[in-house]
C-alpha positions as CSV (number, residue, x, y, z in Angstrom):
1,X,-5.4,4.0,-17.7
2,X,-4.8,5.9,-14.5
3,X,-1.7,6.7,-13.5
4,X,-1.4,4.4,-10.6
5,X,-2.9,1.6,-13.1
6,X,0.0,2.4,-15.6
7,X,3.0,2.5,-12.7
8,X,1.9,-0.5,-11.4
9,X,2.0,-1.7,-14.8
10,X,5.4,-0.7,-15.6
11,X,6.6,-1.9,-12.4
12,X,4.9,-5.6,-12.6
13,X,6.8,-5.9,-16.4
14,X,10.8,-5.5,-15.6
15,X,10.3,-7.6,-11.9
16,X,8.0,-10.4,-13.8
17,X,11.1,-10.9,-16.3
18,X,13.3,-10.6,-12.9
19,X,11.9,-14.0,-11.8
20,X,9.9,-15.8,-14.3
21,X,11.6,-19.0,-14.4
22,X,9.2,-22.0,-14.0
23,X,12.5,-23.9,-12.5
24,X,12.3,-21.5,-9.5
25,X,8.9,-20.9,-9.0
26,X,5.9,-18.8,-10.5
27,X,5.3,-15.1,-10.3
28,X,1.6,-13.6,-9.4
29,X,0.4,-10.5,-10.5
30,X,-1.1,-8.1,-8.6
31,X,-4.8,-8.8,-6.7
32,X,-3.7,-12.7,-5.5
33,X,-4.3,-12.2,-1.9
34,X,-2.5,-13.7,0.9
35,X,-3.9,-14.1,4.6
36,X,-0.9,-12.4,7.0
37,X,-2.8,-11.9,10.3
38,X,-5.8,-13.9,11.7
39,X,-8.5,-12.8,14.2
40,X,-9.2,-10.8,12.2
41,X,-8.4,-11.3,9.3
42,X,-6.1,-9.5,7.3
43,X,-5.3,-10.3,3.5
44,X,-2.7,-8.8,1.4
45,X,-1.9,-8.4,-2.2
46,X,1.5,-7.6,-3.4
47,X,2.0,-5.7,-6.6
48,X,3.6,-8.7,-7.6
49,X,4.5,-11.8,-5.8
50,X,6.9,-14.9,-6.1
51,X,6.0,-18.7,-5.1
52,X,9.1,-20.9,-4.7
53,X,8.9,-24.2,-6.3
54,X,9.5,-26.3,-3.3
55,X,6.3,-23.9,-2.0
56,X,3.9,-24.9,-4.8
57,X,5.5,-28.9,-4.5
58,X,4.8,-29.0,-0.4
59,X,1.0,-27.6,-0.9
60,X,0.3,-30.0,-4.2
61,X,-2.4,-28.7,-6.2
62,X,-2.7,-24.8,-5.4
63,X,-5.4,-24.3,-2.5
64,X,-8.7,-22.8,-3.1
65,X,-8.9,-19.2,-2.2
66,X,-6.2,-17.5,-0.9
67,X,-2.2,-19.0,-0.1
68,X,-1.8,-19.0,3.3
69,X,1.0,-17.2,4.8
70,X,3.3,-14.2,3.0
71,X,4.7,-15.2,-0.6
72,X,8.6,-16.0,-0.8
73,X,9.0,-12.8,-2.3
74,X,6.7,-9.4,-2.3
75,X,7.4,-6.7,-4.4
76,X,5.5,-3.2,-3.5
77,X,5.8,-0.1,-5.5
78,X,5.2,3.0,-3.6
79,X,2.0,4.8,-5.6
80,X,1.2,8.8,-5.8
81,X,-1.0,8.0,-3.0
82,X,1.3,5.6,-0.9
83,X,2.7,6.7,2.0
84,X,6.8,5.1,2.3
85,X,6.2,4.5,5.6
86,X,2.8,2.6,5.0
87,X,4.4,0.9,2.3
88,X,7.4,-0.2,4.5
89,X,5.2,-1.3,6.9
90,X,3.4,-3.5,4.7
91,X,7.1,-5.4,3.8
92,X,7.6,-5.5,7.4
93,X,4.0,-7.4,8.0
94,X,5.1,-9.9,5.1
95,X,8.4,-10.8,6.2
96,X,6.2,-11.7,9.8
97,X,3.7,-13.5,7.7
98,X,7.0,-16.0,6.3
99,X,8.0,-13.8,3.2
100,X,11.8,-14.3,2.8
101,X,12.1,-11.1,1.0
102,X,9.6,-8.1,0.2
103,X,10.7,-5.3,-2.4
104,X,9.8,-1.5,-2.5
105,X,10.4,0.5,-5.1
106,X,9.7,4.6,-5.0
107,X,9.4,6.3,-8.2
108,X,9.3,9.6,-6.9
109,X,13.0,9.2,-5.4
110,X,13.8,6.5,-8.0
111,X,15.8,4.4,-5.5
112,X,14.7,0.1,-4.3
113,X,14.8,-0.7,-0.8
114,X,15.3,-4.4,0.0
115,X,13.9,-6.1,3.4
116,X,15.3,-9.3,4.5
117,X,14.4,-8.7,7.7
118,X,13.7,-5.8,9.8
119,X,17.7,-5.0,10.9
120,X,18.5,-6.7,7.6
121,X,17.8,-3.7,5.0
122,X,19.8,-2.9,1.7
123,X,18.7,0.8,0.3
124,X,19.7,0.9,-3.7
125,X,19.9,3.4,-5.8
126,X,19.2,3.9,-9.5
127,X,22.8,2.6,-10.6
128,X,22.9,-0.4,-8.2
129,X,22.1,-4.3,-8.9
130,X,19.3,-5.8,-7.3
131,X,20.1,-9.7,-6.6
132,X,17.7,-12.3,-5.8
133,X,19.9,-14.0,-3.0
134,X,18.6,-16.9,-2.1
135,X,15.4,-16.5,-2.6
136,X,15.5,-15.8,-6.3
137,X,18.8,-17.4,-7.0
138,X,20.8,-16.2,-10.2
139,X,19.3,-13.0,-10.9
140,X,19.8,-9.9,-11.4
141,X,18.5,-6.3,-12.5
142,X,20.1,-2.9,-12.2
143,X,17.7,-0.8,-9.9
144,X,16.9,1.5,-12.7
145,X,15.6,-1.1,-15.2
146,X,12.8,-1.2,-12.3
147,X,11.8,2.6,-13.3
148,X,12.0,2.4,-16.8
């Protein structure tokens, strides 16, 4: 497994248990695509994503193809060959496209950086709790279980 393969991996495992509750919604791994900019077209694909359950009630069946719009939640993890500043910018397109929340985490500087919107930002650190708000009501993870 490549090293980018194996951090995405480790990063998908710790924010799945984050959210997986079907009472809130469903979590997506990484390569489910969602159209944020038309004309042309641009599709995105969070390393993992999060579909509230009043989402997946209003659409009914889930649509073929791609869901439209940002998911409620994005998380992004900042690869060996990311960029933070390419990476933030992708949070910032998804919380354009409707996403109510988008999530980077950086290995290299260990730390979590929250975007509600882009003057509402929340940097963590290792030792600092990560809650879901809103958006992911309830929960809770300590920024370093992200790295672990």
């Amino acid at each position: 497994m490549s090293s980018v393969a194996n951090y995405l991996s480790k990063l998908s495992k710790p924010c799945t248990n984050y959210i997986d509750d079907p009472a809130l919604g469903v979590v997506l791994a990484a390569g489910t695509g969602f159209p944020l900019e038309h004309n042309p077209d641009t599709v995105r694909a969070p390393d993992v994503a999060f579909l509230s359950r009043e989402r997946i009630e209003a659409v009914g069946e889930p649509p073929e193809g791609y869901w439209q719009g940002a998911p409620d939640l994005a998380v992004e993890g900042v690869s060996p060959n990311d960029s933070y500043s390419d990476v933030r910018e992708k949070a910032f397109k998804r919380l354009d496209g409707g996403a109510k929340m988008a999530i980077v985490a950086g290995p290299r500087r260990r730390d979590v950086t929250v975007y509600r919107s882009r003057m509402d930002i929340a940097a963590l650190t290792e030792a600092e709790h990560l809650t879901g708000g809103d958006v992911v009501p309830g929960r809770s993870i300590r920024a370093q279980e992200i790295f672990a």
